[in-house]
N, C-alpha and C positions, 0 to 999 in steps of 0.2 A: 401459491407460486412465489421463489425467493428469487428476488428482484435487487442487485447492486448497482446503484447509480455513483460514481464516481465525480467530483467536482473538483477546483480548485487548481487548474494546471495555468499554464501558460508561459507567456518569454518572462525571463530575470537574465541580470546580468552574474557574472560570474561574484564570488562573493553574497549573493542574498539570499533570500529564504521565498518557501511556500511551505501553503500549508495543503495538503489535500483533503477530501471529506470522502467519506464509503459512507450514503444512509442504503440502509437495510432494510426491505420490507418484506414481508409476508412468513417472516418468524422471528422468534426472538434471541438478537445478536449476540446477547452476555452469556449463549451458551453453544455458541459457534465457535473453531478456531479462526483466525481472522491474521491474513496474510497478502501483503502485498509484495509484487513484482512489477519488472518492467522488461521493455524489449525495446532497443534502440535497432534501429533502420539496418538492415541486413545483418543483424546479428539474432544470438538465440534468444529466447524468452529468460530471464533470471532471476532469484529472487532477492528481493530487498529487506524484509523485514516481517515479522511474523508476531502471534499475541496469543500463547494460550487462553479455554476458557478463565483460567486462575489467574492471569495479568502476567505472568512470565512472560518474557518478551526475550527472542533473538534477532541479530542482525547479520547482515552480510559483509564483511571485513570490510569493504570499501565504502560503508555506510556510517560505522560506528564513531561516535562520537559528533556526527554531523545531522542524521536522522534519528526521528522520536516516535515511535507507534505508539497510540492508544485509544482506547477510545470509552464513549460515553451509554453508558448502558439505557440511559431514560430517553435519547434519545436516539438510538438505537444506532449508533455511528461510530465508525470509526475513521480515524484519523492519521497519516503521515506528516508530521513537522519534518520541514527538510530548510539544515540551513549552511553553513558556507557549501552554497553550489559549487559545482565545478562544469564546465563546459562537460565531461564524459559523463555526465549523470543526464543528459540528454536522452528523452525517450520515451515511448507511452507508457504510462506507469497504470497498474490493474491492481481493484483491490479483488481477493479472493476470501471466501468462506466455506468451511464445510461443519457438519453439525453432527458428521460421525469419527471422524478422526482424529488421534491426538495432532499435534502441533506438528508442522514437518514444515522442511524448504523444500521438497520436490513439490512440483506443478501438476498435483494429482487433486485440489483440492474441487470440490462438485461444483460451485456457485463461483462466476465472475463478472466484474463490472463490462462494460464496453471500453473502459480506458479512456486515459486523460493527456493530454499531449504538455509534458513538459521541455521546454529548451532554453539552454542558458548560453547566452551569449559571452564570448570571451572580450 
């Protein structure tokens, strides 16, 4: 059974960083695609940031340059570095995995956390 627990959210003010965490259990993560999204409060779900098996990584235009995906294979986790926040980066942010597909931003992927509520105060 593949299990995403999500940690690491909470209030910042505008200008700071989090870090989040995706640990992964019940297979092994370095050969997952591994994808995060968020969905702020009456809007659609979107994605944030993504990691092929092979560490390619893409982002979401309004991400780039400000968030970091990656993560740690021995300890089976992956990670979102988010840093000059912005007040619209508000939102429960989800890590996702799938272990059949390549790399994709559509929200098809099998395996998600329960989410982690980030909000940045202006």
């Amino acid at each position: 059974q593949v299990q995403l627990v999500e940690s690491g959210g909470g209030l910042v003010q505008a200008g700071g960083s989090l870090r989040l965490s995706c640990a992964a259990s019940g297979r092994t993560f370095s050969s997952a695609i591994m994808g995060w999204f968020r969905q702020a409060l009456g809007k659609e779900r979107e994605f944030v940031a993504g990691m092929s098996r092979g560490g390619n990584t893409i982002y979401a235009d309004f991400v780039k340059g400000r968030f970091t995906i990656s993560r740690d294979n021995a300890k089976n986790t992956g990670y979102l570095e988010m840093n000059s926040l912005k007040p619209e980066d508000t939102a429960v942010y989800y890590c996702a995995a799938d272990w059949s597909r390549v790399l994709t931003t559509r929200d098809v992927y099998a395996y998600w956390g329960q989410g982690t509520q980030v909000t940045v105060s202006s």
